[in-house]
C-alpha positions, 0 to 999 in steps of 0.5 A: 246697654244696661242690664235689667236686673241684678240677680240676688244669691240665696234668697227663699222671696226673691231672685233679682232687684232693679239693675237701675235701682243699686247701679247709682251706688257703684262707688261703694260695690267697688269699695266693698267687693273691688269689681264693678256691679257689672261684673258681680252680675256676671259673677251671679249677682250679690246675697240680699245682705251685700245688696243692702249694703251697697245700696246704705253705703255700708261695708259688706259684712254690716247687714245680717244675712236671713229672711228679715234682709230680704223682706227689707230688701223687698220693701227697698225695691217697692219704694224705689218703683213706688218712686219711678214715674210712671211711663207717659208721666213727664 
């Protein structure tokens, strides 16, 4: 079973983003951190930066932490759920 969210570490405008939304770029959390998202969960979840970082492909210390992060990250999750079909949609 699938976790629903993964928590985000420090923010002031958010706690937690879509488990299925960074979960397809596992590949590059196990490059960046050498533990699965699973496990960062686990662990507390990532800062907003590291999750920007996964989710673009970069390296972990590439996105600058602060509140322009999050509100990135924010309008990240929006689109994504901009982009989910909605239920009785097939």
């Amino acid at each position: 079973m699938s976790r629903a969210t993964m928590p985000i570490m420090g923010a002031i405008l958010l706690s937690e983003i879509p488990f299925a939304m960074i979960q397809p770029h596992e590949a590059q959390a196990l490059r960046n951190h050498g533990q699965t998202l699973e496990r960062l969960a686990q662990r507390g979840g990532l800062p907003a930066s590291e999750a920007v970082a996964i989710m673009k492909g970069l390296r972990w210390r590439a996105v600058k932490t602060g509140v322009p992060t999050e509100h990135y990250l924010i309008n990240m999750v929006r689109d994504w759920r901009a982009a989910q079909p909605r239920q009785g949609d097939t």
